[in-house]
C-alpha positions as CSV (number, residue, x, y, z in Angstrom):
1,X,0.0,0.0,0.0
2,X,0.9,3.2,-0.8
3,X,0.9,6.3,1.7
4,X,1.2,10.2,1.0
5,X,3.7,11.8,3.1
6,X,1.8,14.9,3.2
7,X,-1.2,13.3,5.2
8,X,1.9,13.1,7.8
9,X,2.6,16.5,7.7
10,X,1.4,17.2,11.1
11,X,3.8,14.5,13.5
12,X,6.4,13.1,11.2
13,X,9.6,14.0,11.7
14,X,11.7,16.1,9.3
15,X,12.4,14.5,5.9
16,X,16.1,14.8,4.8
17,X,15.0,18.2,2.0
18,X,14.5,19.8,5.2
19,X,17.4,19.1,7.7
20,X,19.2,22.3,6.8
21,X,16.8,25.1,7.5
22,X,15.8,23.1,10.3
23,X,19.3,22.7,11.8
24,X,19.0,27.1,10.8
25,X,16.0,27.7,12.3
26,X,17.4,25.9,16.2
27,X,20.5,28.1,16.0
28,X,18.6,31.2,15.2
29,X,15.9,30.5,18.5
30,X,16.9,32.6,20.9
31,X,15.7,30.3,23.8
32,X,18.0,27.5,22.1
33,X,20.7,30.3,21.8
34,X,20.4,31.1,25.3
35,X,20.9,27.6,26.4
36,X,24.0,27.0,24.1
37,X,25.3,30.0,26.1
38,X,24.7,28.6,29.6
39,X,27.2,25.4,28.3
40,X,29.8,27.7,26.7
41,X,29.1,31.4,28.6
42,X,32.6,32.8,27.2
43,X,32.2,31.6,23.7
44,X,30.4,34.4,21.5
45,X,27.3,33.7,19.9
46,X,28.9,33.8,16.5
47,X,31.9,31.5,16.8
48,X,29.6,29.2,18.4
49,X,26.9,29.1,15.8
50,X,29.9,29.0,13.0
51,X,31.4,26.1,14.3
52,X,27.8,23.9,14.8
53,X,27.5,25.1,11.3
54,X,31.1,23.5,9.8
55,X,30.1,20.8,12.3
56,X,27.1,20.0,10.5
57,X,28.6,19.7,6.7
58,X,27.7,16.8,5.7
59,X,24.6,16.0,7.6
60,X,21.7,15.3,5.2
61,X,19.3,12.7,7.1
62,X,18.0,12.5,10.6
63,X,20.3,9.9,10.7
64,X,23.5,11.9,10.0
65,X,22.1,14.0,12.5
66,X,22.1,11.2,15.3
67,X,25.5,10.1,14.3
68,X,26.8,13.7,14.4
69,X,25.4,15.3,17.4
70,X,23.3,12.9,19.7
71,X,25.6,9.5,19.6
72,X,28.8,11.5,21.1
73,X,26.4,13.0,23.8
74,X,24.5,9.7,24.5
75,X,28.1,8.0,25.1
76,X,29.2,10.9,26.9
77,X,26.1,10.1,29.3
78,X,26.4,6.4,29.5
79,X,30.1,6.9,30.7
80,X,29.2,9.5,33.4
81,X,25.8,8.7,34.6
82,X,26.0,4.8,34.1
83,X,27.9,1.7,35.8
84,X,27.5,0.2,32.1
85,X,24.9,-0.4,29.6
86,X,24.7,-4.1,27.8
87,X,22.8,-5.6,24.8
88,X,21.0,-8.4,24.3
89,X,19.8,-9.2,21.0
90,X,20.5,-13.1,20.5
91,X,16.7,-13.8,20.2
92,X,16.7,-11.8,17.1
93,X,19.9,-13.6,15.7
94,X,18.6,-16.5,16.0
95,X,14.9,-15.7,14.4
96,X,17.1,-14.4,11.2
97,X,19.6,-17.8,11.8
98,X,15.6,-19.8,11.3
99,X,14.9,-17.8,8.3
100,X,17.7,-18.5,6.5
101,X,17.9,-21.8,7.5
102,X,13.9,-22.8,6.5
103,X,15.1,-21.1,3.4
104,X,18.0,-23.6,2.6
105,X,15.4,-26.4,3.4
106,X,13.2,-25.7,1.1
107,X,16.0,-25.2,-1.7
108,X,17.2,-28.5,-0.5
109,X,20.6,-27.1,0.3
110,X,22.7,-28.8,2.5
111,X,25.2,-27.6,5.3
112,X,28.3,-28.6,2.0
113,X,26.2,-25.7,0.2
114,X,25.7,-23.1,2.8
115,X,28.9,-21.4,2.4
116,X,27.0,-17.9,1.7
117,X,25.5,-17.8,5.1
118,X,26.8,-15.2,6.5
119,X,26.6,-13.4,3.1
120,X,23.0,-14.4,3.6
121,X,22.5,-13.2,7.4
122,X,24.1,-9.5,6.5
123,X,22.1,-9.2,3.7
124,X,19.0,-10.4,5.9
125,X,20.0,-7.8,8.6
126,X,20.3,-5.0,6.7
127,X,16.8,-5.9,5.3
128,X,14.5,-6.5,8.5
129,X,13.1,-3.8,10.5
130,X,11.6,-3.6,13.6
131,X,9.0,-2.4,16.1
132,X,10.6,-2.5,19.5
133,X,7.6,-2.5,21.9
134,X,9.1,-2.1,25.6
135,X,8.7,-1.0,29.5
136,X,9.3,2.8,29.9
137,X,11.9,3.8,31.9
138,X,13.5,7.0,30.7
139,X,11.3,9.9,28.8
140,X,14.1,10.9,26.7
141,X,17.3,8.1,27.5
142,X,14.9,4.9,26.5
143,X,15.5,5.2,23.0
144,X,18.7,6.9,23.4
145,X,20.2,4.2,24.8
146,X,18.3,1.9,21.7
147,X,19.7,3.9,19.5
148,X,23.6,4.0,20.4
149,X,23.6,0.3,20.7
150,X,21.7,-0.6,17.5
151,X,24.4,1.1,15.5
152,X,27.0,-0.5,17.8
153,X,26.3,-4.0,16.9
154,X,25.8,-2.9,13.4
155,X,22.1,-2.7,12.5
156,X,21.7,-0.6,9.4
157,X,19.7,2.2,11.2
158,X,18.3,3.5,14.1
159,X,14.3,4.0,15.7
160,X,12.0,6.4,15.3
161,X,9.9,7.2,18.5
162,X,6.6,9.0,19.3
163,X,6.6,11.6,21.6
164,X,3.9,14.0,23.4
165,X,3.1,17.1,22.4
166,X,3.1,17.4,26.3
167,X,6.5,17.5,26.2
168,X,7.0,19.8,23.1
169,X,6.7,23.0,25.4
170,X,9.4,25.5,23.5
171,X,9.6,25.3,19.3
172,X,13.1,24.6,19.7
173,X,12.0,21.2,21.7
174,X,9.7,20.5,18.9
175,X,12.7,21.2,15.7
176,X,15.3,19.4,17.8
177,X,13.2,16.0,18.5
178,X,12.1,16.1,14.9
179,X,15.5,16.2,13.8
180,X,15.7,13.7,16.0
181,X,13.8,11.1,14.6
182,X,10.6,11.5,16.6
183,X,7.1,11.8,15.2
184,X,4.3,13.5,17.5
185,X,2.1,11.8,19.7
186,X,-1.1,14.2,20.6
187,X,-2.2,14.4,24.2
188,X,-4.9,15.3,25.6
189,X,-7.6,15.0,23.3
190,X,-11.7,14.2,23.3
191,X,-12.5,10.5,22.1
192,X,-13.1,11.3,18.6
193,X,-10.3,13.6,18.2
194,X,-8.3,10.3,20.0
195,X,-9.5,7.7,17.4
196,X,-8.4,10.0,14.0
197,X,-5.2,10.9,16.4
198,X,-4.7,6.9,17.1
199,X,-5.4,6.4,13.4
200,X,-3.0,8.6,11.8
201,X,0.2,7.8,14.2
202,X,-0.4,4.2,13.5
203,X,-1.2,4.8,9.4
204,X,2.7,6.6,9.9
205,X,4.2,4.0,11.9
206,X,3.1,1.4,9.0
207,X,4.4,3.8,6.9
208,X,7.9,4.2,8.6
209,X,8.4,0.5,8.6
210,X,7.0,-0.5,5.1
211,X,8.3,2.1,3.3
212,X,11.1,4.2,4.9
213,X,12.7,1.2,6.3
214,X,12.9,2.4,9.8
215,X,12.6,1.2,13.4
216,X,10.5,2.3,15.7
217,X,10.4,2.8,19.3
218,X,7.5,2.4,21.1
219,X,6.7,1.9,25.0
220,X,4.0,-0.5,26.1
221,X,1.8,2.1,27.5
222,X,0.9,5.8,28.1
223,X,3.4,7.2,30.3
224,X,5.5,5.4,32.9
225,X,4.6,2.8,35.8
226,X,5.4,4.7,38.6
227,X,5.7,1.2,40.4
228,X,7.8,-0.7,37.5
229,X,4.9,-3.0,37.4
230,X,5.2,-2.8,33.8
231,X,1.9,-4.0,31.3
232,X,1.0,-3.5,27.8
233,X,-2.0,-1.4,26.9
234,X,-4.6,-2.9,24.9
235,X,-4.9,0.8,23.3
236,X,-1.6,0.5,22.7
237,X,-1.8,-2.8,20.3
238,X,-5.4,-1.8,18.8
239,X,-3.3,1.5,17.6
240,X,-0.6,-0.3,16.2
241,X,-3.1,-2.6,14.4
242,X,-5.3,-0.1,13.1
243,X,-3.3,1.6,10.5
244,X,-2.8,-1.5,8.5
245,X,-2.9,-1.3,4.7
246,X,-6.0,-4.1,4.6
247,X,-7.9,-2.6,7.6
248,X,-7.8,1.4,6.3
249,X,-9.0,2.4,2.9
250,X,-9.0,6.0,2.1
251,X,-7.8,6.9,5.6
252,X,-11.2,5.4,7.1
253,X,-11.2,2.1,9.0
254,X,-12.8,-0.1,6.3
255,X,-15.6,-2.1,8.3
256,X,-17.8,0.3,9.2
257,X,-18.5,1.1,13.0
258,X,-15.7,-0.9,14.3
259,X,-14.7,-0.4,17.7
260,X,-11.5,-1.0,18.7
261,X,-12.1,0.1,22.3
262,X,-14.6,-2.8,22.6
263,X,-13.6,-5.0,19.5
264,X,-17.1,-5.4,17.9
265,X,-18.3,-4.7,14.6
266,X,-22.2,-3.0,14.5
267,X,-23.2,-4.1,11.9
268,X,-22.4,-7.9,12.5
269,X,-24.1,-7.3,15.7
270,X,-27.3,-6.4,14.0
271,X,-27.8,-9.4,12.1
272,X,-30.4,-11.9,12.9
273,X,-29.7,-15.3,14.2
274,X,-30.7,-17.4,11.3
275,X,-27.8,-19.8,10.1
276,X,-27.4,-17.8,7.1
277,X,-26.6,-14.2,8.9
278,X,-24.5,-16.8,11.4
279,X,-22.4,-18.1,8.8
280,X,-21.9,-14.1,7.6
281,X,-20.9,-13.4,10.8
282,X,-18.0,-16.3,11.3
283,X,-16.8,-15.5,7.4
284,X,-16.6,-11.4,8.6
285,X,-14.9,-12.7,11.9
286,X,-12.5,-14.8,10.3
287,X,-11.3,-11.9,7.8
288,X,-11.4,-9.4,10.7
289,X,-8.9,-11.6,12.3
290,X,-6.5,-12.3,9.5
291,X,-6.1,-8.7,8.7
292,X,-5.6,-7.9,11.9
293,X,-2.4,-10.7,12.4
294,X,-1.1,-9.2,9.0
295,X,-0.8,-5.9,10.2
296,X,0.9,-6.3,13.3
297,X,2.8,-8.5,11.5
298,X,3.7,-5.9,9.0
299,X,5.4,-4.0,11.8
300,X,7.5,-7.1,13.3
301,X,7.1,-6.5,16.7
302,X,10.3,-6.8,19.3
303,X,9.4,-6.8,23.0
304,X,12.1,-5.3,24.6
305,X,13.0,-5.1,28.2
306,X,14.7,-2.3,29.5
307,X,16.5,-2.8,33.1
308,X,18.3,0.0,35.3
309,X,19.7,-0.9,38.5
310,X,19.0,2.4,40.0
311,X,16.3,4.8,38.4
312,X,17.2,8.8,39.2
313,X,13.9,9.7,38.7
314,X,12.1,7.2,41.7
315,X,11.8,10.2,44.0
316,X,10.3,12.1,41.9
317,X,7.6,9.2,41.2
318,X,7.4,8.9,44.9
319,X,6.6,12.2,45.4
320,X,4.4,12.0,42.8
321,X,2.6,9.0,44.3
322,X,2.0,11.1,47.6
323,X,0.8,14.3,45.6
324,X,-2.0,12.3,44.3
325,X,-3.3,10.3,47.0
326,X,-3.4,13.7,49.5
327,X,-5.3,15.1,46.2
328,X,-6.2,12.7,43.8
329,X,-6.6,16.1,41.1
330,X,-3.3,16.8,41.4
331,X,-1.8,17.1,37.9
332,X,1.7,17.8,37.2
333,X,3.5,21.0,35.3
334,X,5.4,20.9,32.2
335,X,8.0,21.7,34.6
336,X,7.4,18.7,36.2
337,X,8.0,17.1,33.3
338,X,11.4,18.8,32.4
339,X,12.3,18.0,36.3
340,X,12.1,14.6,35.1
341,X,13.8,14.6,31.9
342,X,16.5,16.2,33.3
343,X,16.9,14.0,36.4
344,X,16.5,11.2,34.2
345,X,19.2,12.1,31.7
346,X,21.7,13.5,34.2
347,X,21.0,11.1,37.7
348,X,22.8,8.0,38.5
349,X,21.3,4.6,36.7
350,X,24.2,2.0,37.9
351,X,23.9,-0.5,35.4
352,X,21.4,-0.7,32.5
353,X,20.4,-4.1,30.7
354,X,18.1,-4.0,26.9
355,X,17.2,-7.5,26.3
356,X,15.2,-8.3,22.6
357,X,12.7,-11.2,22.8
358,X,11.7,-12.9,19.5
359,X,9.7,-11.0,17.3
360,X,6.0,-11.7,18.1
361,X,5.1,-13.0,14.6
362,X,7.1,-16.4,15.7
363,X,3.8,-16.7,17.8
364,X,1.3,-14.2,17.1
365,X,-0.5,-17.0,14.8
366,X,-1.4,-19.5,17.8
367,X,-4.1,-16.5,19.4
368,X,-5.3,-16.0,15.4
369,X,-8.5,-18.2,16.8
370,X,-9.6,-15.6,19.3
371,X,-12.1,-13.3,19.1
372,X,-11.4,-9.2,18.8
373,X,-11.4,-8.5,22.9
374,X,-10.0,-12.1,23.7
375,X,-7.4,-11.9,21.4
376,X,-5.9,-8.3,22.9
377,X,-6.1,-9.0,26.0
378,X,-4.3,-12.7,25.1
379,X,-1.3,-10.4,23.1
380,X,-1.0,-8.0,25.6
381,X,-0.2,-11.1,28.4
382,X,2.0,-12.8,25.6
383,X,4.0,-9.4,25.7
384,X,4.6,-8.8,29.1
385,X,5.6,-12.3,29.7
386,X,8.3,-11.8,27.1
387,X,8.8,-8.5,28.9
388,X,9.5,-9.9,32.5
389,X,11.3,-12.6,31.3
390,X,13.9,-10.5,29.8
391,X,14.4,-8.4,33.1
392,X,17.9,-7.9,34.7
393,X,17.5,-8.4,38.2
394,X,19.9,-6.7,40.5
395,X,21.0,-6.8,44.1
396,X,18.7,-4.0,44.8
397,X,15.7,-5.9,43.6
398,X,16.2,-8.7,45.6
399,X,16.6,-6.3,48.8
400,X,13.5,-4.6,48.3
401,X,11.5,-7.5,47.5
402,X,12.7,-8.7,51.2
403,X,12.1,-5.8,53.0
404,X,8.4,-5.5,52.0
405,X,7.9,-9.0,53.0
406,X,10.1,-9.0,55.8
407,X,12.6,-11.8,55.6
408,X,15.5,-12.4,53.6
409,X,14.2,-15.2,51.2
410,X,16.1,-13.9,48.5
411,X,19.6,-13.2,50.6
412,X,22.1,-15.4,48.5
413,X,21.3,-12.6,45.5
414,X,22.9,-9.7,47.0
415,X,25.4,-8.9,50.7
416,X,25.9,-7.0,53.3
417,X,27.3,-4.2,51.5
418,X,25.0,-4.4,49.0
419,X,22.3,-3.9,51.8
420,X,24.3,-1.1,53.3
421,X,24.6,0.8,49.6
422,X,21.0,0.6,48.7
423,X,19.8,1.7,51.9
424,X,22.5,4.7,51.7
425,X,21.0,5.0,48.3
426,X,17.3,5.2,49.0
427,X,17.5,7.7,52.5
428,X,20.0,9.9,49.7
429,X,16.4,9.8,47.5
430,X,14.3,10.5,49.9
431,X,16.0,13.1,51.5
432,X,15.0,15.0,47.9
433,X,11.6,14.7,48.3
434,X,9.8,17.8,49.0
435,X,6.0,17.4,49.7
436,X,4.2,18.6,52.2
437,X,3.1,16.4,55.1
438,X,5.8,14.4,53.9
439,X,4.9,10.8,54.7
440,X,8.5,9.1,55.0
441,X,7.3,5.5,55.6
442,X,5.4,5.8,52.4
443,X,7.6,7.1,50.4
444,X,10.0,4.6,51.2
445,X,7.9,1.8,50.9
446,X,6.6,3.4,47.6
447,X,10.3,3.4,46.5
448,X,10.7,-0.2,47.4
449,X,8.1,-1.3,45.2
450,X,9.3,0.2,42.5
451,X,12.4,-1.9,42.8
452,X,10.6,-4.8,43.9
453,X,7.7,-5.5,41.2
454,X,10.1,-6.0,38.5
455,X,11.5,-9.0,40.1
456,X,7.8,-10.1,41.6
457,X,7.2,-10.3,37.8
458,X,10.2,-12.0,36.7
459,X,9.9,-14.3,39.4
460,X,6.4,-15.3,38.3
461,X,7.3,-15.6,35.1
462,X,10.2,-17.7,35.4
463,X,8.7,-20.3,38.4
């Protein structure tokens, strides 16, 4: 299917025609040029600019950009603000390995004629993309950190991500993320605005795949789990399937009155119960559900699981956590949410762990029999078993997980000094935290949970 680049107009991010007046337009913002100065306060305005401007010869694509600018900086924050970041992506190796290997099967090749392989599996790399569907840790670093080690272990390009227009507070914000890579998420919309929104991001994302070859980024739901009890949306997966090329047709969903909130079909619902308008209805099922498996598996879904050993910004969820049960209508500021990206991109993570599953379309056939609801909710639980399985459970997990249940069940996983750093960890949190009525024995126990549901949930997954 086809799509027209201009419907995108609106969220995508910039195409490579306009990097350059882009790149113009951030150094001429005088908010942007006011920040530049806060990083280099003796360096005039005009040396600056002219030597981001000879820096920037050659960029053309968002990806030059990444590789220019962001790559140095997101190293430069791994080796500061991190113990370490590692990579995982054997799953996906060894989905490719099965490719190529079913394909030599049913050429009849054997192992005496497989001497292209790895001809074969560079060639097959270079051509796969992927939707990597994961836990949200980070607002900005998630895909940051995707990013940097994609192109280490030599993947031909990077993800794009969506991002709120929530967070798209100054125009500089905006022309920087789009150069970025980033497409725009809309917040805060009524429920028809929602469904055309929903509709469009996932038309693009089918787009960005199919045709532009990219990645994308995407997390698992709306916003962070404050408690790192991390589960996939349903909305999340109805948007992603929504926007395929057999389910639209001229921008429309094609079967009339389909809800995707609830998964029924009015006009099936409206037929009589004769064995005719019965037979109608399994035919219009069956369809349904085959063009929905194609387009998810048009966007080859990856769940990934992100894992830090210490997250900067728990205090601020904490505090968060207290705000809204003292006043359940509190709402936070946009500078809230800077507070947080900033913590997040500049506060201590220890280690951090990205772990790829297999892509969903190795399994995605075996719920194919469900119905619309049944078959959601079934891929959303598929998910976030992958999702827990792949979690990297550190000392600090296991210590949590103790301390709310108050024995030390888990106490071969981590020592004395491991106690005696986490605790000196958490007090150095809390001590941040400024609420009032500040209620210390739930924030800490708040904080605990954080650290302990991710193991809970790897625990259950694994047995």
């Amino acid at each position: 299917m086809e799509y027209d680049i201009k419907e995108f107009d609106e969220i995508r991010p910039y195409e490579p025609s306009e990097m350059k007046q882009a790149f113009n337009d951030l150094l001429n913002d005088r908010q942007f040029s006011l920040l530049l100065k806060g990083f280099v306060p003796w360096l005039p305005k005009s040396v600056r600019n002219g030597l981001l401007k000879l820096a920037f010869i050659g960029v053309k694509t968002p990806l030059d950009f990444q590789l220019r600018f962001m790559k140095p900086i997101v190293w430069h924050i791994i080796r500061k603000h991190t113990d370490g970041i590692s990579f995982d992506d054997t799953k996906l190796v060894e989905n490719l390995e099965l490719i190529i290997e079913n394909y030599d099967m049913s050429k009849g090749r054997t192992s005496a004629d497989k001497g292209n392989h790895n001809s074969q599996f560079s060639t097959l790399k270079s051509q796969f993309r992927y939707t990597f569907l994961s836990n949200h840790r980070d607002i900005v670093l998630d895909s940051a950190f995707l990013d940097v080690l994609l192109h280490k272990n030599h993947y031909p390009t990077t993800v794009e991500i969506g991002i709120g227009d929530n967070l798209l507070i100054y125009p500089w914000i905006k022309r920087l993320v789009r150069m970025n890579k980033a497409f725009t998420v809309r917040r805060g919309l009524t429920a028809h605005e929602m469904m055309r929104s929903s509709q469009l991001m996932s038309r693009y994302i089918h787009y960005a795949v199919t045709q532009k070859h990219e990645n994308i980024w995407i997390a698992q739901r709306e916003g962070r789990a404050k408690d790192s009890d991390d589960r996939t949306q349903d909305s999340v997966l109805k948007m992603l399937a929504m926007g395929g090329p057999m389910l639209m047709e001229n921008g429309e969903l094609r079967i009339e009155n389909y809800d995707m909130s609830q998964g029924n079909n009015a006009s099936v619902k409206s037929q009589g119960d004769n064995a005719a308008d019965k037979g109608n209805h399994n035919s219009q099922i069956s369809t349904l559900n085959s063009q929905l498996l194609s387009s998810l598996k048009e966007l080859n879904i990856v769940p990934l699981t992100i894992s830090y050993e210490y997250d900067p910004c728990d205090y601020l969820k904490a505090q968060e956590m207290q705000h809204k049960r003292d006043n359940p209508a509190f709402k936070k500021s946009r500078q809230d949410d800077l507070d947080n990206m900033q913590t997040g991109i500049f506060g201590y993570k220890g280690r951090v762990h990205y772990q790829c599953a297999a892509p969903v379309n190795t399994w995605i056939d075996e719920l194919g029999h469900l119905p619309r609801n049944e078959f959601f909710h079934a891929l959303a639980d598929r998910i976030d078993r992958e999702v827990h399985s792949g979690y990297q459970p550190y000392p600090c997990n296991y210590i949590a997980l103790d301390e709310l249940e108050g024995g030390n069940k888990h106490a071969d996983h981590y020592t004395q000094q491991d106690v005696d750093r986490f605790n000196s960890y958490l007090q150095g949190q809390l001590d941040k935290i400024q609420v009032p009525n500040k209620d210390g024995a739930f924030l800490r126990t708040a904080m605990l949970t954080m650290y302990a549901n991710p193991l809970r949930n790897y625990l259950k997954v694994k047995g």
